[in-house]
VOTI-67612 format. One line per 5 residues: for each residue z, y, x of C-alpha. Coordinates in pm, 1 decimal. Layout:
# residues N
Z:Y:X | ...
# end
This chain:
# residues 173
1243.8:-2011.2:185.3 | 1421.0:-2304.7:2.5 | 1685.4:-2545.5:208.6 | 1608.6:-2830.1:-87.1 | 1512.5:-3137.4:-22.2
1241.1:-3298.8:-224.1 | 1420.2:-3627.8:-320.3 | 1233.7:-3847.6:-512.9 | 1453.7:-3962.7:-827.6 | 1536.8:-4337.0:-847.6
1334.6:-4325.7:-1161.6 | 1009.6:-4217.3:-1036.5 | 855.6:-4574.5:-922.1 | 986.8:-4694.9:-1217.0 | 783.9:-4473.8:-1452.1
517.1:-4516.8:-1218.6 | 508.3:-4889.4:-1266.4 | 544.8:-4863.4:-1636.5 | 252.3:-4603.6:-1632.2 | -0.4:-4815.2:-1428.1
112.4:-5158.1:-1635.1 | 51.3:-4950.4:-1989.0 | -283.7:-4801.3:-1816.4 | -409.0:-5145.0:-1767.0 | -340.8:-5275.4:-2100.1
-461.0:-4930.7:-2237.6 | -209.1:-4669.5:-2362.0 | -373.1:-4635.8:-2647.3 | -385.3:-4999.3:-2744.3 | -44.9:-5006.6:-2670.5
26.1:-4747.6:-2894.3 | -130.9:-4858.9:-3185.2 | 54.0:-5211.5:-3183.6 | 364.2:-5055.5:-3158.7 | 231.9:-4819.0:-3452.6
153.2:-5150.1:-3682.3 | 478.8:-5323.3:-3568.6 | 715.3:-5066.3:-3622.4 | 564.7:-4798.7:-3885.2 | 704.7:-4486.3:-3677.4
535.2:-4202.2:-3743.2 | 475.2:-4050.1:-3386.6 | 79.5:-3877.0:-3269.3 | -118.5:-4083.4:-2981.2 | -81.8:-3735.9:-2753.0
280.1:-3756.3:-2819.7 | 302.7:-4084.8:-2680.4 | 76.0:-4059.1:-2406.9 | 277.9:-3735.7:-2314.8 | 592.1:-3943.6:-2322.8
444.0:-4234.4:-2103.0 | 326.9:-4019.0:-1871.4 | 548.3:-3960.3:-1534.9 | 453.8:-3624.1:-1459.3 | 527.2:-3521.7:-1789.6
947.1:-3466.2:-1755.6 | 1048.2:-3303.3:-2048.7 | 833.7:-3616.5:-2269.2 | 1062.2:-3962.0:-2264.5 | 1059.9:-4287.9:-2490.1
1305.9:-4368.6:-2706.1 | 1483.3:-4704.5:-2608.6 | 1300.0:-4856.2:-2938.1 | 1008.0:-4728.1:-2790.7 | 994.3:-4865.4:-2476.2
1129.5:-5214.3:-2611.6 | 833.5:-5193.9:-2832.1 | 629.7:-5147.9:-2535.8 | 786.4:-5435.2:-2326.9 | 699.9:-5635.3:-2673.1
329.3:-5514.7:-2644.0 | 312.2:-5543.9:-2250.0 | 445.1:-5910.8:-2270.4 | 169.1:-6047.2:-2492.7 | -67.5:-5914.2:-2191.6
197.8:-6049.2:-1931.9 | 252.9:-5709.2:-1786.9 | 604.6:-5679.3:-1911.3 | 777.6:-5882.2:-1596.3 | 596.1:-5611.1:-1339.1
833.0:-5297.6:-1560.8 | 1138.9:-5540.9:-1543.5 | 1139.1:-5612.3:-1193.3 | 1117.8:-5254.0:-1083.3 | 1377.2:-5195.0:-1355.8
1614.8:-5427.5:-1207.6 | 1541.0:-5288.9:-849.4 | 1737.8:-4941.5:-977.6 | 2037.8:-5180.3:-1010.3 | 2004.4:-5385.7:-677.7
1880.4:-5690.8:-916.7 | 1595.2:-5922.0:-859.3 | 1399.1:-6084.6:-1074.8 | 1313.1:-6495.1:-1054.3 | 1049.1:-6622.4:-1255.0
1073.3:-6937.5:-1453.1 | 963.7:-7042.1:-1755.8 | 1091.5:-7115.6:-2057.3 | 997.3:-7389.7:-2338.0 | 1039.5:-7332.6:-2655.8
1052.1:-7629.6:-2814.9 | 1244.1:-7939.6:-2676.5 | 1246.5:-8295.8:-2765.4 | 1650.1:-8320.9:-2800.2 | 1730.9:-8700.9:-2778.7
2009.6:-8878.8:-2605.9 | 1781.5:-9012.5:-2340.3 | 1607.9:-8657.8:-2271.2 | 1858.5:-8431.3:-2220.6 | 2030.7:-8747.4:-1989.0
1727.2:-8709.3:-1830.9 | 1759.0:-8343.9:-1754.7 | 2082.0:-8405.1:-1642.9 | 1991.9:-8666.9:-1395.4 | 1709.4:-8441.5:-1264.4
1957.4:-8136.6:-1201.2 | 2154.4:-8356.2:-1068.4 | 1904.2:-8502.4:-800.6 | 1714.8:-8141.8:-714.6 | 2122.2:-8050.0:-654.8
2110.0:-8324.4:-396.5 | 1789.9:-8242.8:-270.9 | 1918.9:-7898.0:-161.9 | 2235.0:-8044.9:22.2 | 2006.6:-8260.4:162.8
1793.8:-7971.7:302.2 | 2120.9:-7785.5:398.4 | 2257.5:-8086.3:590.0 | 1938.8:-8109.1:784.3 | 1888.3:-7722.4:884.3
2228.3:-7739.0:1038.3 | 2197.5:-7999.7:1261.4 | 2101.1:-7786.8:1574.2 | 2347.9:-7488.4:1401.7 | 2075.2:-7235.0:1289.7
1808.2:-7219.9:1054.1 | 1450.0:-7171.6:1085.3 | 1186.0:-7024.8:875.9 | 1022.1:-7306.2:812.9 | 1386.4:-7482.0:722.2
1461.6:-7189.4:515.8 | 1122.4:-7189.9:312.6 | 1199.5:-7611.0:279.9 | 1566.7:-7486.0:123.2 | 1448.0:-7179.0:-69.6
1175.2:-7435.1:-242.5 | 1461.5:-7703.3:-289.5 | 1676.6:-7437.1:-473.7 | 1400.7:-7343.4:-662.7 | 1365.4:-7682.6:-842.6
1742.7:-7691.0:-859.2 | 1762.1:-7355.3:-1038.0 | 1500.1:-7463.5:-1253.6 | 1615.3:-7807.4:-1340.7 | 1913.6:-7634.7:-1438.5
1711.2:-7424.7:-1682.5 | 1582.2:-7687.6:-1819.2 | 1872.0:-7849.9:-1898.5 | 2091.7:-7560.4:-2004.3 | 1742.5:-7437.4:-2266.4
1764.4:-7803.9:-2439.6 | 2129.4:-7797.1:-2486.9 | 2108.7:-7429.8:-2625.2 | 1826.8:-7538.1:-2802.9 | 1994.0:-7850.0:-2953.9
2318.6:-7582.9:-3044.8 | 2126.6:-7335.2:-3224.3 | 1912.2:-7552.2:-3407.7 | 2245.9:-7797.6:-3471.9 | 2059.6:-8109.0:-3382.6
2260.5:-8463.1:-3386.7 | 2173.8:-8572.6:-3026.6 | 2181.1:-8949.4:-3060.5
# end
C-alpha cells in the first residue's frame, strides 16, 4: 500500500484551461493556422497529443504555444489561458482595452491628461467618503473599485497615446 499523496501539479488547471479553450476553437483548426503561419513541419496527432493534458510525456514548444495564444486571440480565447497562467504566479489579470491608433495632437493627449487627472480625483473622492464612519462597505467598495477602474484606464489611455506618439515619432503640436 502506497503512503503518496495524489497532489495535483500546479500545472494541471492550466493545461486544462488551455485544452477546453483550443477544444472550443477546434484543435484542429488551431493547428492548421499555426501550420500556415509558421511552416513547421509537425503531424495533427502529434499536436493533438501534445495539447492534450493527460498526455505527460507530449508538451508544446514555447513557439508553439505562442502560436496558439496568436490563433486563440483572433477567437478571443487567448485571455481565459493567460489568466490561469498568471494564477501559477499569484498574478491577476485586468482587462482593458487597447487602441491602436490615436489621434496625437496637443489638445488630445491634454485631454487624456485632464481625464486621468479627474478619474484620479474621483477615486479620492470615493476614498474620502467611505471613511467617514471609519470602515468600508460593499457597496462603498464596489463605488471605489469602479472609480479605480476608470482611473486605471484613463491612465491607459494616456500612457498608449504617448507611446504611440514615441514610436511612431510624431511632432505633437
Amino acid at each position: 500500500m502506497s503512503n503518496k499523496v495524489n497532489k495535483e501539479c500546479p500545472f494541471d488547471s492550466f493545461t486544462r484551461v488551455l485544452h477546453l479553450q483550443m477544444k472550443e476553437v477546434g484543435i484542429e483548426n488551431i493547428f492548421n493556422q499555426i501550420i500556415d503561419i509558421s511552416g513547421k513541419k509537425l503531424s495533427a496527432r502529434t499536436f493533438s497529443n501534445k495539447v492534450n493534458p493527460s498526455q505527460e510525456n507530449h508538451q508544446l514548444t514555447i513557439h508553439e504555444f505562442l502560436l496558439t495564444l496568436l490563433v486563440l486571440q483572433k477567437n478571443e480565447k487567448h485571455v481565459y489561458v493567460i489568466e490561469e497562467m498568471l494564477k501559477l504566479f499569484n498574478l491577476k489579470c485586468e482587462r482593458f482595452e487597447r487602441e491602436n491608433d490615436h489621434d496625437i495632437t496637443y489638445r488630445n493627449v491634454l485631454n487624456a491628461w485632464m481625464n486621468w487627472d479627474k478619474e484620479r480625483g474621483d477615486v479620492q473622492h470615493e476614498i474620502r467618503d467611505a471613511l467617514i464612519d471609519g470602515k468600508v462597505s460593499k457597496n462603498e467598495l464596489e463605488d471605489i473599485k469602479k472609480e479605480m477602474n476608470q482611473d486605471i484606464e484613463a491612465m491607459i489611455k494616456l500612457r498608449d497615446m504617448l507611446e504611440f506618439a514615441c514610436e511612431n515619432r510624431v511632432v505633437i503640436k
